[in-house]
C-alpha positions in Angstrom: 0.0 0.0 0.0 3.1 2.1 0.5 4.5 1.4 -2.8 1.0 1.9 -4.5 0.8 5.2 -2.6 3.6 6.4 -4.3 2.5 5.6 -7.8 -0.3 7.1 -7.1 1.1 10.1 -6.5 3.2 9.8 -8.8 0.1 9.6 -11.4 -1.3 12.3 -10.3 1.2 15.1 -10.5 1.2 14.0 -14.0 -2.0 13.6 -14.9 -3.9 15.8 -12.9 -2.0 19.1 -13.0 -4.5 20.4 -15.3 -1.3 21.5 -17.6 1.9 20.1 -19.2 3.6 22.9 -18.0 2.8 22.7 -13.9 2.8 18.7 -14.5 6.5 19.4 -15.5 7.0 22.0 -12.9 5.3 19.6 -9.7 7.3 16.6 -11.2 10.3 18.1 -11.1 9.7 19.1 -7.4 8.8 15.0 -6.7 11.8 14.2 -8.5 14.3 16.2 -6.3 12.3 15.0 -2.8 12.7 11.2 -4.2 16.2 11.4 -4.7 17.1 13.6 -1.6 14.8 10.8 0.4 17.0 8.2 -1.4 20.3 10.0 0.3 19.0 9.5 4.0 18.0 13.4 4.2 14.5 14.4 6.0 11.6 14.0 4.1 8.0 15.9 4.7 5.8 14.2 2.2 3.6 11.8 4.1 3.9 9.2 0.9 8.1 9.5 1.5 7.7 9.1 5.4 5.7 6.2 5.0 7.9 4.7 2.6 11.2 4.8 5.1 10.5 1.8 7.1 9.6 0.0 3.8 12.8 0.8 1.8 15.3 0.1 4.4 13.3 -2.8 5.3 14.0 -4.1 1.7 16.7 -2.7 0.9 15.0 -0.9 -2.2 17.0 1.3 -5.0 15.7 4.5 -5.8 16.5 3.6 -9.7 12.7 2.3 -9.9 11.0 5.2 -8.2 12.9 7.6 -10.3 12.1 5.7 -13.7 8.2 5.9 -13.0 8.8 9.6 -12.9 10.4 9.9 -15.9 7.4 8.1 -17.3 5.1 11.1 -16.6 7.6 13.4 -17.6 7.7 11.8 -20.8 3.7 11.8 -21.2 3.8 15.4 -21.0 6.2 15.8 -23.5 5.6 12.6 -26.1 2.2 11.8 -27.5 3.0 9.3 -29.8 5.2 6.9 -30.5 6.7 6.2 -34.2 8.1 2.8 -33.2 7.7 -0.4 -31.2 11.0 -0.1 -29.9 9.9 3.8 -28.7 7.2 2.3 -27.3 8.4 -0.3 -25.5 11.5 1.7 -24.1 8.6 3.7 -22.7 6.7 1.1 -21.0 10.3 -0.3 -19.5 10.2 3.4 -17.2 6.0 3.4 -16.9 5.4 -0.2 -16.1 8.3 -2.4 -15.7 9.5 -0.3 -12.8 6.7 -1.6 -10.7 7.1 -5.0 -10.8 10.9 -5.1 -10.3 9.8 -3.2 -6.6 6.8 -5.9 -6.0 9.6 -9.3 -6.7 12.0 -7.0 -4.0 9.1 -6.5 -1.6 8.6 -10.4 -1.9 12.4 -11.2 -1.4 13.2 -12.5 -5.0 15.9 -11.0 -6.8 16.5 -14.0 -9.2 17.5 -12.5 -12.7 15.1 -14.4 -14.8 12.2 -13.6 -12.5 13.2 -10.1 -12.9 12.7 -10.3 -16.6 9.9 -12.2 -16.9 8.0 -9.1 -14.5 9.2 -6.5 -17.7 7.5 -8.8 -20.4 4.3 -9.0 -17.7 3.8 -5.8 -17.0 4.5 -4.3 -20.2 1.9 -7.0 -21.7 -0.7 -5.7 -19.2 0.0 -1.7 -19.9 0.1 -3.1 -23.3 -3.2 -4.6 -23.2 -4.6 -1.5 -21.1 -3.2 0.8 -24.1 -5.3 -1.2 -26.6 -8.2 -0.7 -24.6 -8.4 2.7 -23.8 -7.5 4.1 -27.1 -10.9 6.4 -27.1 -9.6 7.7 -23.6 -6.2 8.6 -24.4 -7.2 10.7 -27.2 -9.0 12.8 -25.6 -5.9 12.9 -23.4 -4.4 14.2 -26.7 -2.1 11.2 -26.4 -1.4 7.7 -28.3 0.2 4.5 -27.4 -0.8 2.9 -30.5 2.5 2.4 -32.8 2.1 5.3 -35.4 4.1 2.5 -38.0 1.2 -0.2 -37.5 -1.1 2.6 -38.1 0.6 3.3 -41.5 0.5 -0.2 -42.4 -2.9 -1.2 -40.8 -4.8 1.9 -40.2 -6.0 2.1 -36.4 -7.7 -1.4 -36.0 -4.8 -2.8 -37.4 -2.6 -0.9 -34.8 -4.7 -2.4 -32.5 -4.3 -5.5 -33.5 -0.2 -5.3 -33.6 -0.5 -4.1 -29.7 -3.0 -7.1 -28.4 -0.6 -9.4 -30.4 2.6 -8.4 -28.2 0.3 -8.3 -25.3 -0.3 -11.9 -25.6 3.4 -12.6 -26.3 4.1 -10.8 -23.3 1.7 -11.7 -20.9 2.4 -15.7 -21.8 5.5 -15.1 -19.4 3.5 -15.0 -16.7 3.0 -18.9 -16.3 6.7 -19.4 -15.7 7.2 -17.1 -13.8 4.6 -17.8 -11.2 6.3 -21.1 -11.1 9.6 -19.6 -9.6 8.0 -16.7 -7.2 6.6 -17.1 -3.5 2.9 -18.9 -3.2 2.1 -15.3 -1.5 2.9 -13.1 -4.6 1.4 -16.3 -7.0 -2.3 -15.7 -6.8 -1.6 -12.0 -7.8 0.8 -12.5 -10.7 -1.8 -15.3 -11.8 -4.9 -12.7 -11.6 -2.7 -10.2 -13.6 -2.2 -12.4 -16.3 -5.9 -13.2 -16.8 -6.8 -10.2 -16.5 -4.5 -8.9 -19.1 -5.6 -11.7 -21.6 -9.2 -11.1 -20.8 -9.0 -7.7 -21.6 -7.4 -8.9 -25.1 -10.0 -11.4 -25.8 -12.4 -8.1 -25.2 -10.9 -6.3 -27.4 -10.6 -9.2 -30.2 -14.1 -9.7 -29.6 -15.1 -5.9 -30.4 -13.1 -5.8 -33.7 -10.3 -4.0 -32.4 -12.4 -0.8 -32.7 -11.5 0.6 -29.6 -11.0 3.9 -30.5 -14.9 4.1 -31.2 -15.7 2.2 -27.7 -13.8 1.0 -24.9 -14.5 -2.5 -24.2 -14.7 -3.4 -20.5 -14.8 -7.1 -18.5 -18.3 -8.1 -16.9 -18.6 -9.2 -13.5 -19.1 -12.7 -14.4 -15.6 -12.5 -16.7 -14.1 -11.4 -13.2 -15.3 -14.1 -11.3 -14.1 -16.4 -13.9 -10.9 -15.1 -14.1 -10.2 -15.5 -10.2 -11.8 -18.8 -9.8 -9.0 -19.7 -12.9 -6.3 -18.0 -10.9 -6.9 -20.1 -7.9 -6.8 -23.7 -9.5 -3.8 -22.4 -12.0 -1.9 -21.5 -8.3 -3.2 -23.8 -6.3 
């Protein structure tokens, strides 16, 4: 909750600024705190005070905390992204960041398990992208791969993104074969998730920039009674 707390934050100084400029500005102010926190110096934000006992507990790097900032910095300053490999450098600062501190929080610093968390959680923003194409434009932003929409038009953009999602997201069964039963169940309701949201989008034509498609109730239930017998 301490860790989520700051991404939250983190979020929000980007997002809900109300311009590029003060996101920039506010950012900029997080950064400094996060990296004087980092050096052992006093800290006033209650996100950073909580955080103390957590860090030192875990012996976390500020490397992760910093990269998710950069993230927002960059969505105030990119709003589109002319290749996969631009893209996908992006997600490695706005979503890979995240898992690398959930494996420390859970003790596991195993190398493979550390890379298998970037292709998950870059198949899940992936996934999330795909979906919420209608809401990021109005956001005056796109994650779709401006290539793919050259060679595809939109749907087929679309298309190209749920296709690495799956790729990515398939990591997920090995590595909730090498992490901790606690941090299993979790990973396991991730992946689902992430491939539900996929199967969703297939299912609407890939036209998500006319309607976002969303997972019913029952789909959730079914997707957490499949992550308990896939852990169990």
């Amino acid at each position: 909750m301490r860790f989520y707390g700051f991404c939250r934050t983190t979020d929000d100084l980007g997002d809900e600024s109300g311009s590029a400029e003060a996101a920039l500005s506010r950012l900029a102010r997080w950064s400094d705190e996060v990296k004087a926190f980092f050096r052992g110096e006093p800290c006033v934000h209650p996100v950073l005070i909580a955080l103390r006992q957590t860090v030192e507990r875990r012996r976390l790097e500020a490397q992760p905390f910093l990269d998710l900032i950069a993230a927002n910095v960059q969505d105030q300053r990119v709003h589109s992204y002319a290749t996969w490999e631009e893209l996908r450098a992006y997600c490695m600062l706005s979503a890979a960041p995240v898992g690398k501190v959930v494996l420390r929080l859970f003790g596991v610093t195993d190398a493979r398990a550390q890379q298998l968390s970037d292709d998950v959680c870059i198949g899940l923003q992936l996934a999330n992208h795909a979906q919420d194409v209608s809401r990021d434009a109005r956001l005056g932003r796109s994650y779709l791969v401006q290539s793919d929409i050259v060679s595809g038009g939109l749907e087929g953009a679309v298309r190209a993104l749920v296709a690495r999602a799956r790729s990515l997201l398939a990591s997920g069964s090995e590595l909730e074969r090498i992490i901790p039963g606690a941090l299993r169940l979790q990973l396991a309701l991730y992946r689902l998730g992430g491939l539900a949201i996929c199967d969703a989008i297939e299912r609407a034509g890939y036209r998500t920039q006319v309607k976002r498609p969303a997972l019913s109730k029952a789909t959730k239930m079914s997707i957490f009674v499949r992550a308990v017998f896939a852990t169990c």
